[in-house]
C-alpha positions as CSV (number, residue, x, y, z in Angstrom):
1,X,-32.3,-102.5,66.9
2,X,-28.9,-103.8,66.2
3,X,-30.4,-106.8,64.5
4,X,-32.4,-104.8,62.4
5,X,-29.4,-102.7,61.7
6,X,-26.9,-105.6,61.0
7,X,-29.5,-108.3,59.2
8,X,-30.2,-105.0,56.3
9,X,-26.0,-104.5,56.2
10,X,-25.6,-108.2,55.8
11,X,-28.4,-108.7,53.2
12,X,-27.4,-105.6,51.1
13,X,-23.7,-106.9,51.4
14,X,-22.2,-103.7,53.0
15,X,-20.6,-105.2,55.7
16,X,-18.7,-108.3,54.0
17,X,-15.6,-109.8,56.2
18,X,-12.4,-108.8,56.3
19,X,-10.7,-111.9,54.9
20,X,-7.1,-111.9,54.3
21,X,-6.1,-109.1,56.6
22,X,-2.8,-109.7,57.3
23,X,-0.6,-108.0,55.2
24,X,1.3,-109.2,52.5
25,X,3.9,-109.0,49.4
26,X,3.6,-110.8,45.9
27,X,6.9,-112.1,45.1
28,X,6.5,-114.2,42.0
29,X,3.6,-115.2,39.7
30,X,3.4,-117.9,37.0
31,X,0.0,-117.9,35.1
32,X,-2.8,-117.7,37.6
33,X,-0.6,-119.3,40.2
34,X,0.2,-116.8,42.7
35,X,3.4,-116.9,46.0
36,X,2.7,-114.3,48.7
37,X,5.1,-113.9,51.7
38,X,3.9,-112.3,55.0
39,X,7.0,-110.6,56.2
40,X,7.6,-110.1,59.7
41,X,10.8,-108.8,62.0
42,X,10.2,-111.4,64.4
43,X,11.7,-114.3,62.6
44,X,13.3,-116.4,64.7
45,X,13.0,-120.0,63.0
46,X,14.4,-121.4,60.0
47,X,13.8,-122.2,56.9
48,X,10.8,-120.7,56.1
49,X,7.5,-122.3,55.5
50,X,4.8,-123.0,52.4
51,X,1.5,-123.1,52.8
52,X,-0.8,-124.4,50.2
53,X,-4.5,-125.9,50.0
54,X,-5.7,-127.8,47.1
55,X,-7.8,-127.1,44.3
56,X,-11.7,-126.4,45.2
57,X,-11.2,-124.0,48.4
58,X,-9.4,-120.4,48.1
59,X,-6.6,-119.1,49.8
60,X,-8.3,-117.2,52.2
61,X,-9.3,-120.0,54.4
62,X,-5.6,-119.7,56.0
63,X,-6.0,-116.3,56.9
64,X,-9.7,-115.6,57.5
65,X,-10.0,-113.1,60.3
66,X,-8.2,-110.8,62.0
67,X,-7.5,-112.5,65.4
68,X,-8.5,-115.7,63.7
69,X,-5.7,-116.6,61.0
70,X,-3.7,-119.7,60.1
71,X,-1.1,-117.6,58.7
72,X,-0.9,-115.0,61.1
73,X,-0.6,-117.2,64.2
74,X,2.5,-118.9,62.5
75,X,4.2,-115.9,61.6
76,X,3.4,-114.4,65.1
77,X,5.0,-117.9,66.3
78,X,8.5,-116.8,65.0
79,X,8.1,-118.3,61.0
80,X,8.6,-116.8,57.9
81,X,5.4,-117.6,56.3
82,X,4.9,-118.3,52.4
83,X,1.3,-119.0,50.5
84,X,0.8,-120.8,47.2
85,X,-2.8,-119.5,45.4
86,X,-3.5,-121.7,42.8
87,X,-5.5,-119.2,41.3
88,X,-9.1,-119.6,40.0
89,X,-9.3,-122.0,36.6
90,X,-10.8,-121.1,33.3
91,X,-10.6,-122.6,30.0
92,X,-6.5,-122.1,29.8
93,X,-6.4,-123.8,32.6
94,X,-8.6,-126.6,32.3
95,X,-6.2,-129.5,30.7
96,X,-4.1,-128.9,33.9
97,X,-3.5,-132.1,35.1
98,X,-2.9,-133.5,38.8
99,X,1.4,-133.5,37.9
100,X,0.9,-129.6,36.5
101,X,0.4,-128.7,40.0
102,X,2.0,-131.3,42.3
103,X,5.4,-131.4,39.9
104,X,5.7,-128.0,38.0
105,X,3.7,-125.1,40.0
106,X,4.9,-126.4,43.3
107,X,8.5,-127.0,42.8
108,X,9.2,-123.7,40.7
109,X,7.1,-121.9,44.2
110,X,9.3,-124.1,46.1
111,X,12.2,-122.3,44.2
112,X,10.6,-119.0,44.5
113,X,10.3,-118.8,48.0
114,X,14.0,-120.5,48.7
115,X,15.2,-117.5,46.4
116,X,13.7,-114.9,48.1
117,X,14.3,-115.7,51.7
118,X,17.7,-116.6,50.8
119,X,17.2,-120.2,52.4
120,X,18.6,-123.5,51.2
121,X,15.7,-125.5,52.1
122,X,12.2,-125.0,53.0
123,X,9.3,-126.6,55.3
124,X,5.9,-127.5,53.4
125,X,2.6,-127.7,55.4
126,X,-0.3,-128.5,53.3
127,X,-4.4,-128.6,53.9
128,X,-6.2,-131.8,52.8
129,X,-6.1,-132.3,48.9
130,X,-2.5,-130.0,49.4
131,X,-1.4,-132.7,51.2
132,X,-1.6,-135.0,48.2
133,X,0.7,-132.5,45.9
134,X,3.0,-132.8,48.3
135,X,3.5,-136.4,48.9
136,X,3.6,-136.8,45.1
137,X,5.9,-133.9,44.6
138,X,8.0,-135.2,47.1
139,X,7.9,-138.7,46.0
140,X,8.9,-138.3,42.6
141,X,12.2,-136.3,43.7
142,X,15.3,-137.5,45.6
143,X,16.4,-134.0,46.1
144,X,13.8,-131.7,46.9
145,X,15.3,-129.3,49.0
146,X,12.9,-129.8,51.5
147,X,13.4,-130.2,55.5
148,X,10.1,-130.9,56.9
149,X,6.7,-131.7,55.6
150,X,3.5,-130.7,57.5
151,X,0.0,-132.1,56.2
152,X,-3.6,-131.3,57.7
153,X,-6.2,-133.7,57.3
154,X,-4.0,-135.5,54.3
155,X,-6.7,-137.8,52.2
156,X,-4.7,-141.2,51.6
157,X,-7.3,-143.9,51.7
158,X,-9.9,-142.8,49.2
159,X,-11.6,-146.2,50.1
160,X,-12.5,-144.3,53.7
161,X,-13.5,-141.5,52.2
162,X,-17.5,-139.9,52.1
163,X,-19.7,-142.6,50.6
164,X,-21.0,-139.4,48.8
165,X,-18.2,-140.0,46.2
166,X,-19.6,-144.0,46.0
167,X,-21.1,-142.8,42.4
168,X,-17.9,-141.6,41.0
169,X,-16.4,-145.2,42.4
170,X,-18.5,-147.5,40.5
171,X,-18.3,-145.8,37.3
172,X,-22.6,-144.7,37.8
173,X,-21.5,-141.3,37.6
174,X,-18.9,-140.3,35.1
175,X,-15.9,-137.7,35.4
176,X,-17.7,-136.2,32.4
177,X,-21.1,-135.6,33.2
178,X,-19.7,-133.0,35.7
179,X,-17.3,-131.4,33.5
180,X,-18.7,-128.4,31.7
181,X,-18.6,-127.1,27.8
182,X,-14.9,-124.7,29.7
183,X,-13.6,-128.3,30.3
184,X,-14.2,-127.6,34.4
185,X,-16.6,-129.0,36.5
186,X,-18.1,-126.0,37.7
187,X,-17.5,-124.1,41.3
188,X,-21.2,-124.9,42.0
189,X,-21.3,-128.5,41.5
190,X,-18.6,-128.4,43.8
191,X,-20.0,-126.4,46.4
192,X,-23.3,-128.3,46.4
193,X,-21.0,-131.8,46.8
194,X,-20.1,-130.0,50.1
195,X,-23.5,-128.7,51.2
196,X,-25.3,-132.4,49.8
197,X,-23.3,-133.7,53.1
198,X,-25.3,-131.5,55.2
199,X,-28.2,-130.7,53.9
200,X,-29.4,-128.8,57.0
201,X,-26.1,-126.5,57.3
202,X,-27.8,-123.5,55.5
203,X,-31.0,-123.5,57.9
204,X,-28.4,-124.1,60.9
205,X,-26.6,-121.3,59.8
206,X,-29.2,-118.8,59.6
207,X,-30.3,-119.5,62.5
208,X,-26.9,-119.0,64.0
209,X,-26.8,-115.7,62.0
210,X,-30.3,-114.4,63.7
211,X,-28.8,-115.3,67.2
212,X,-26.0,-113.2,66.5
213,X,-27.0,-110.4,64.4
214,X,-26.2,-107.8,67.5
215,X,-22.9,-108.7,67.6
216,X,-21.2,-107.1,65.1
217,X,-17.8,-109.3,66.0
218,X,-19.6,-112.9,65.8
219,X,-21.5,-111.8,62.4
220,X,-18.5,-110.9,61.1
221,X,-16.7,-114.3,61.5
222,X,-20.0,-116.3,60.2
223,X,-20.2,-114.0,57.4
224,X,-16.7,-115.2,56.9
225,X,-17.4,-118.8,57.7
226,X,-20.4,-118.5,55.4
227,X,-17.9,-117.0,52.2
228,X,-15.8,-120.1,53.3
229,X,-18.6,-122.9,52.6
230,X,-20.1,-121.3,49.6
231,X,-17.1,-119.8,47.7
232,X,-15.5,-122.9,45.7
233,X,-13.3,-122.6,42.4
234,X,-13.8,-124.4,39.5
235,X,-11.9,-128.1,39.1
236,X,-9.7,-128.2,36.2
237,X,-11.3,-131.1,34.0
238,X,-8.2,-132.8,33.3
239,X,-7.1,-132.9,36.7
240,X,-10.5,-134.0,38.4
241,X,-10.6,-137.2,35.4
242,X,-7.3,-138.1,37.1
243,X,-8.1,-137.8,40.9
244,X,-11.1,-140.0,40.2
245,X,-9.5,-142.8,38.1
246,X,-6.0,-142.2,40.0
247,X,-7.2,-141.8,43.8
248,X,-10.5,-142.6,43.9
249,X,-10.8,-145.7,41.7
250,X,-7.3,-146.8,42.0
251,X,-6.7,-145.9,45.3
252,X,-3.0,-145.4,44.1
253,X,-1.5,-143.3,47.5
254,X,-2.9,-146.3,49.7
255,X,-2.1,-149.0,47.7
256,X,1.6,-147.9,46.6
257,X,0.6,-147.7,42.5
258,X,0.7,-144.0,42.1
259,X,2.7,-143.3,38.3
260,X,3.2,-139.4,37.4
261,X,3.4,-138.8,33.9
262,X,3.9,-142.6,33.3
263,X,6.7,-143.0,36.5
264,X,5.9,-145.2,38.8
265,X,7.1,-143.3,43.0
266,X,6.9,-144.5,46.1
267,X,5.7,-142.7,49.1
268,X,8.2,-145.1,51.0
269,X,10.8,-143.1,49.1
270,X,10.4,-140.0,51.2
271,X,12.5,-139.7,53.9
272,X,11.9,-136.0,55.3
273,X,10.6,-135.7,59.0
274,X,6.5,-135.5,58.6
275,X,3.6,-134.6,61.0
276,X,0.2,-135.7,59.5
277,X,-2.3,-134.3,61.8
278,X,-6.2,-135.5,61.7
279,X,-9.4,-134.1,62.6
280,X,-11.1,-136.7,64.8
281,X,-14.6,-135.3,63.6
282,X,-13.9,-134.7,59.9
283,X,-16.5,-136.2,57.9
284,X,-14.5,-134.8,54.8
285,X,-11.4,-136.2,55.5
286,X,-12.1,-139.0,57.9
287,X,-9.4,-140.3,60.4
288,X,-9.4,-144.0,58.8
289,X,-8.6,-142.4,55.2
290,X,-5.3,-140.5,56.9
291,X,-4.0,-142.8,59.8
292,X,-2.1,-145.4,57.4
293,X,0.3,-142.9,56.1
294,X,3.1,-143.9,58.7
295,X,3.3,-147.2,57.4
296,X,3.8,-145.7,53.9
297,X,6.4,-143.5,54.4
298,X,9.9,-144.2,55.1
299,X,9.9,-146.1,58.6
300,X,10.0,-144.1,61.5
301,X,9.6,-140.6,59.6
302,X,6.2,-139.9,60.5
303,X,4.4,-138.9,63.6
304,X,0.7,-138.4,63.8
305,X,-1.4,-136.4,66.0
306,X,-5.6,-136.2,66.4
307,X,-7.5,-133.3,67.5
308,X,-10.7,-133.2,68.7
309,X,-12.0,-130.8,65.6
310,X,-13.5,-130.9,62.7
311,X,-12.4,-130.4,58.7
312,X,-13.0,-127.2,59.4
313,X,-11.9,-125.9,63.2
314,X,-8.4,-128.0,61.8
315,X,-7.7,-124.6,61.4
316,X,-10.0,-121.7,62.4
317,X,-11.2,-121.0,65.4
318,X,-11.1,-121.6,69.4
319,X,-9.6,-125.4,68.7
320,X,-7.4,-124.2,65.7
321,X,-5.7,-121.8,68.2
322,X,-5.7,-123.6,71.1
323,X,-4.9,-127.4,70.0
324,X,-3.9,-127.4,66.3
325,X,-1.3,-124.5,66.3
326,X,0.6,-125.1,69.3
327,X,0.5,-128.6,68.1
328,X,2.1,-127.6,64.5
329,X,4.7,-124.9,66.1
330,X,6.0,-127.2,68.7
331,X,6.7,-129.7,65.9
332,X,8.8,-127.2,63.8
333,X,10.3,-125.8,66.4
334,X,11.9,-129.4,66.8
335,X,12.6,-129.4,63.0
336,X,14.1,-125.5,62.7
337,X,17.1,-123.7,63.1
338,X,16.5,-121.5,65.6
339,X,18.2,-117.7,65.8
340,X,17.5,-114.5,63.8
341,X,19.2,-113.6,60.6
């Protein structure tokens, strides 16, 4: 009966998941790019810390379900927690380039946040293609104003990466073919490069969903999961021409060529404290296209640590919460002033 029930809610899309629960205040806006604070009277270490993904996945990833959110366990932790959205892309947005985000958006949020919590610096942790604004950002600016830089699953070595992006390697597949009449590639060619990698994961799913259809908790985080792996943004077209001739062709992080608006930076030019933690499972991100960041950074300012997880349970669920969080917090803690203002 409560499958019955439950499957109907779920297919007439009455019961969708309470993403992004915890609550929240905009404090500052520039175009679609969006900075959210999640206040909290428990702050007990400083300065405060911004979150951001990259481009393709949206905001909610970090704050998916009550009892089972990114941001809430960090705020909970004693932090005072900022989120850059990026916003979902449409034609205005689609000569953005790689620098509009990783050398204006971020540094003016940067700014923003600093201002607002009254704080003279600011910790940065960043999800997988996030990872790569910072470094750049951080790279291409002596004075930053930032204390301590955080990166999950951080994609350096585009030669590791999927042999799914092979096509966009050798030149078979063009940046344009994939780039619509808006000037985006569109959210579903994006989401179908991440399904393509398991092409099974829908039938899997479902029959995950059928197991759990009585329990109205466990549907509610694989409805959630489920909004996750199918809800992409649109890539603006500008940008994604870069990434592929920049990253993935050039392989500029990893090789120590990357030039920003025709500058050549050096990742060995930043000196702030960094944790780069991998997923020993991630077939997104995999471990051999992160581990050589160490030796590309300033010497001695990075530490790396593995968990056993996934791209994924990086940063939901039982291994998130048990593994990857205590992980990150122990780390700031070391890198924070600690007492309440």
């Amino acid at each position: 009966m409560l499958r019955a029930r439950n499957g109907v809610q779920y297919v007439a899309g009455q019961r969708p998941p309470r993403v992004e629960p915890t609550p929240r205040e905009l404090v500052w806006r520039q175009d679609k790019v969006r900075l959210w604070r999640y206040r909290s009277d428990t702050v007990r270490y400083h300065p405060p810390v911004l979150l951001f993904l990259g481009l393709v996945s949206r905001s909610f990833v970090l704050d998916l379900l009550p009892g089972n959110s990114f941001v809430a366990r960090l705020r909970d932790a004693g932090f005072d927690v900022f989120l850059v959205d990026w916003g979902e892309p449409d034609e205005l947005e689609a000569e953005n380039t790689f620098e509009t985000y990783a050398l204006d958006y971020l540094p003016r949020a940067i700014a923003a946040a600093r201002q607002e919590a009254d704080a003279a610096e600011i910790t940065l942790l960043a999800y997988c293609m996030g990872a790569m604004f910072g470094l750049a950002m951080l790279a291409s600016r002596r004075r930053s104003q930032v204390r301590s830089l955080v990166m999950l699953a951080p994609p350096v070595d585009f030669d590791a990466m999927s042999g799914l992006m092979a096509p966009l390697r050798d030149g078979s597949l063009l940046p344009d073919d994939l780039i619509d009449e808006r000037g985006l590639v569109p959210a579903d060619v994006v989401r179908r490069f991440f399904q393509v990698r398991k092409p099974t994961s829908d039938v899997t799913q479902y029959v995950s969903l059928w197991q759990n259809l009585w329990n109205d908790q466990a549907l509610e985080a694989q409805a959630a999961m489920a909004r996750w792996l199918r809800d992409h943004l649109p890539f603006p077209g500008a940008a994604f021409r870069q990434i592929v001739q920049t990253f993935l062709r050039e392989n500029a992080l990893a090789a120590d060529g990357l030039r920003l608006r025709g500058r050549r930076v050096s990742l060995g030019d930043i000196e702030v404290p960094t944790l780069s933690v991998i997923a020993e499972r991630d077939d997104i991100v995999p471990p051999a296209a992160s581990c050589g960041l160490p030796g590309l950074l300033a010497p001695g300012r990075c530490q790396e640590i593995r968990i056993p997880a996934g791209h994924v349970g990086l940063v939901v669920g039982g291994t998130a919460a048990k593994r990857t969080m205590p992980a990150i917090t122990g780390w700031l803690e070391q890198h924070s002033d600690k007492g309440v203002r």
